[in-house]
C-alpha positions as CSV (number, residue, x, y, z in Angstrom):
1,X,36.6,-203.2,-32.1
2,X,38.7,-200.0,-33.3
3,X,40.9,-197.7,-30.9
4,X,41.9,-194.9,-32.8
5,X,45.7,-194.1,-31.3
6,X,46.2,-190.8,-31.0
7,X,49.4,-188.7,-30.6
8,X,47.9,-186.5,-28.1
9,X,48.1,-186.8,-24.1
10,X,44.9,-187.9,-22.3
11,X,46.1,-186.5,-19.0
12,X,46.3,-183.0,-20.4
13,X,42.9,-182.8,-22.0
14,X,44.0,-184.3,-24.6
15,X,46.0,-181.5,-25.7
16,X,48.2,-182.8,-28.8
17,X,51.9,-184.3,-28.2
18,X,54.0,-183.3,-31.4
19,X,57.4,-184.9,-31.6
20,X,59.7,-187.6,-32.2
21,X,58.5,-191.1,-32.3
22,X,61.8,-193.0,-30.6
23,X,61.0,-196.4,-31.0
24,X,57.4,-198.7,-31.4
25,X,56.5,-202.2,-30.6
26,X,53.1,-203.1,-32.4
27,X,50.7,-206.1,-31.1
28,X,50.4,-209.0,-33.4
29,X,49.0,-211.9,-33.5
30,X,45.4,-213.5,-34.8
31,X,42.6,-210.9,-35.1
32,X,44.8,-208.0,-34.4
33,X,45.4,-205.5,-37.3
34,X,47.6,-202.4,-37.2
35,X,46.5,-199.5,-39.6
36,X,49.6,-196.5,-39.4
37,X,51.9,-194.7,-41.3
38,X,54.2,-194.3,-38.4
39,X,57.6,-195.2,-37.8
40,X,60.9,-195.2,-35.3
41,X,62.0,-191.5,-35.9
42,X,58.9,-190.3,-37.1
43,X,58.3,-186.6,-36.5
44,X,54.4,-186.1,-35.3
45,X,53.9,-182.3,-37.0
46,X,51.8,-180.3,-34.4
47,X,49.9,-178.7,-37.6
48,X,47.9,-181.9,-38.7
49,X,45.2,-184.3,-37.5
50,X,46.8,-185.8,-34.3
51,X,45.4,-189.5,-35.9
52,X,48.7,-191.7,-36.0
53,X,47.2,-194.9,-36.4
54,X,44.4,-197.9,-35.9
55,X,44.2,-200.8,-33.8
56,X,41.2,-203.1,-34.9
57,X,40.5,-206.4,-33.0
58,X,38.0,-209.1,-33.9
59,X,36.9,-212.3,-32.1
60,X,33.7,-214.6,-31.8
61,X,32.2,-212.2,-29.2
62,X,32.5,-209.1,-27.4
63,X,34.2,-210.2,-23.9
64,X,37.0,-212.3,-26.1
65,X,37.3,-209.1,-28.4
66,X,37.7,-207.1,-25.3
67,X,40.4,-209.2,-24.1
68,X,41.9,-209.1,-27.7
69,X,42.0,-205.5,-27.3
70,X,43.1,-205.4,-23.8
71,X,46.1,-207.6,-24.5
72,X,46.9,-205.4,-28.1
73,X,47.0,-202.5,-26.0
74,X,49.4,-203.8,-23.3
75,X,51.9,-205.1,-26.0
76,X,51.4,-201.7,-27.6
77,X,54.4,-199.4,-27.0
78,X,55.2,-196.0,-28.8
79,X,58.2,-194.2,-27.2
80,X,58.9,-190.1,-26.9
81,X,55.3,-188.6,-27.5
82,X,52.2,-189.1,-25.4
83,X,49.4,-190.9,-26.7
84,X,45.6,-192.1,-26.2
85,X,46.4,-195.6,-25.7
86,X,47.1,-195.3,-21.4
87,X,43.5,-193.7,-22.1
88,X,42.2,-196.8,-23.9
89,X,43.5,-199.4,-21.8
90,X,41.7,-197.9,-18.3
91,X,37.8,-197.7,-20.5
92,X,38.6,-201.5,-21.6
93,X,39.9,-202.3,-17.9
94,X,36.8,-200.4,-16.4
95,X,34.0,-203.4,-15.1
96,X,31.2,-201.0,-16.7
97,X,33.0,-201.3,-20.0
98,X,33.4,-204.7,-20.3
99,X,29.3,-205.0,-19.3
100,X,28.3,-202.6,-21.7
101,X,26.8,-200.0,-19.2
102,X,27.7,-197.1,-21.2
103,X,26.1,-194.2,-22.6
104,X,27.3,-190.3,-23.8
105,X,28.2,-189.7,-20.1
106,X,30.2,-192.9,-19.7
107,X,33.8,-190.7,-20.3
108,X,31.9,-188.0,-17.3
109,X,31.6,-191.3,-15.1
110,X,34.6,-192.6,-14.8
Protein backbone atom coordinates (compact mmCIF):
# COMPACT_ATOMS: atom_id res chain seq x y z
CA UNK A 1 0.00 0.00 0.00
CA UNK A 2 1.25 3.66 -0.98
CA UNK A 3 0.05 6.99 0.76
CA UNK A 4 1.27 9.71 -1.17
CA UNK A 5 2.13 12.63 1.66
CA UNK A 6 1.21 15.65 0.56
CA UNK A 7 2.19 19.12 1.81
CA UNK A 8 -1.19 20.45 1.40
CA UNK A 9 -4.03 20.78 4.23
CA UNK A 10 -6.96 18.27 4.02
CA UNK A 11 -9.13 20.44 6.12
CA UNK A 12 -9.01 23.34 3.73
CA UNK A 13 -9.75 21.44 0.56
CA UNK A 14 -6.73 20.51 0.28
CA UNK A 15 -5.48 23.81 -0.53
CA UNK A 16 -1.51 23.63 -0.67
CA UNK A 17 0.57 24.45 2.69
CA UNK A 18 3.98 26.07 1.46
CA UNK A 19 6.60 26.53 4.17
CA UNK A 20 9.17 25.54 6.47
CA UNK A 21 9.47 21.90 7.34
CA UNK A 22 10.65 22.32 11.32
CA UNK A 23 11.44 19.03 12.16
CA UNK A 24 10.29 15.13 10.90
CA UNK A 25 10.20 11.84 12.50
CA UNK A 26 9.84 9.05 9.75
CA UNK A 27 8.32 5.35 10.53
CA UNK A 28 10.69 2.55 10.26
CA UNK A 29 10.72 -0.65 10.78
CA UNK A 30 10.09 -4.13 8.56
CA UNK A 31 7.95 -3.47 5.43
CA UNK A 32 7.94 0.19 5.83
CA UNK A 33 9.75 2.29 3.17
CA UNK A 34 10.03 6.08 3.01
CA UNK A 35 10.45 7.61 -0.55
CA UNK A 36 11.18 11.84 0.00
CA UNK A 37 13.50 14.40 -0.66
CA UNK A 38 12.56 16.27 2.33
CA UNK A 39 14.35 17.45 5.28
CA UNK A 40 14.28 19.53 8.80
CA UNK A 41 14.41 23.08 7.33
CA UNK A 42 13.21 22.31 4.14
CA UNK A 43 11.30 25.10 2.36
CA UNK A 44 8.02 23.59 0.53
CA UNK A 45 7.89 26.30 -2.62
CA UNK A 46 4.15 27.04 -3.16
CA UNK A 47 4.98 26.96 -7.13
CA UNK A 48 5.59 23.14 -7.56
CA UNK A 49 3.84 19.80 -7.22
CA UNK A 50 2.76 19.75 -3.53
CA UNK A 51 4.20 15.74 -3.59
CA UNK A 52 6.75 15.71 -0.68
CA UNK A 53 7.12 12.19 -0.32
CA UNK A 54 5.95 8.23 -0.19
CA UNK A 55 5.05 5.98 2.41
CA UNK A 56 4.78 2.31 0.97
CA UNK A 57 3.84 -0.67 3.36
CA UNK A 58 3.88 -4.35 2.53
CA UNK A 59 2.70 -7.41 4.56
CA UNK A 60 1.30 -11.04 3.95
CA UNK A 61 -2.20 -9.59 3.49
CA UNK A 62 -4.28 -6.72 3.36
CA UNK A 63 -5.67 -6.21 7.19
CA UNK A 64 -1.76 -6.77 8.44
CA UNK A 65 -0.74 -4.17 5.68
CA UNK A 66 -3.40 -1.88 6.89
CA UNK A 67 -2.18 -2.06 10.33
CA UNK A 68 1.35 -1.58 8.85
CA UNK A 69 0.16 1.50 7.43
CA UNK A 70 -1.89 2.59 10.26
CA UNK A 71 1.01 2.32 12.73
CA UNK A 72 3.59 4.17 9.93
CA UNK A 73 1.18 6.91 9.86
CA UNK A 74 0.91 7.40 13.62
CA UNK A 75 4.82 7.37 13.99
CA UNK A 76 4.82 9.71 11.10
CA UNK A 77 5.45 13.35 12.21
CA UNK A 78 6.26 16.47 9.94
CA UNK A 79 6.33 19.75 11.83
CA UNK A 80 5.39 23.59 10.54
CA UNK A 81 3.31 22.85 7.28
CA UNK A 82 0.01 20.90 6.93
CA UNK A 83 -0.08 17.73 5.31
CA UNK A 84 -2.43 14.74 3.93
CA UNK A 85 -1.30 12.32 6.38
CA UNK A 86 -4.30 13.46 9.44
CA UNK A 87 -6.26 12.74 6.03
CA UNK A 88 -4.80 9.17 5.59
CA UNK A 89 -4.91 8.04 8.97
CA UNK A 90 -9.00 8.61 9.41
CA UNK A 91 -9.65 6.45 5.52
CA UNK A 92 -7.28 3.59 7.11
CA UNK A 93 -9.12 3.99 10.64
CA UNK A 94 -12.65 4.09 8.86
CA UNK A 95 -14.36 0.19 9.41
CA UNK A 96 -15.50 0.53 5.53
CA UNK A 97 -11.89 0.90 4.70
CA UNK A 98 -10.42 -1.75 6.32
CA UNK A 99 -13.53 -4.11 4.66
CA UNK A 100 -12.87 -2.91 1.40
CA UNK A 101 -16.47 -1.30 0.84
CA UNK A 102 -15.23 1.41 -1.24
CA UNK A 103 -15.92 2.79 -4.55
CA UNK A 104 -15.40 6.53 -6.49
CA UNK A 105 -17.86 7.88 -3.79
CA UNK A 106 -16.12 6.40 -0.86
CA UNK A 107 -14.14 10.14 -0.06
CA UNK A 108 -18.32 11.63 -0.55
CA UNK A 109 -19.24 8.96 2.21
CA UNK A 110 -17.36 9.53 4.84
Amino acid sequence: MECRINACDPEDNFMPSPGEITSIIFPGGPGIRIDTHIHDKYMVGPFYDSLIGKLIVWAKDRPAAINRMKRALDEFQIKGIETTIPFYIKVFNNDLFQKGDIDTHFLDRI
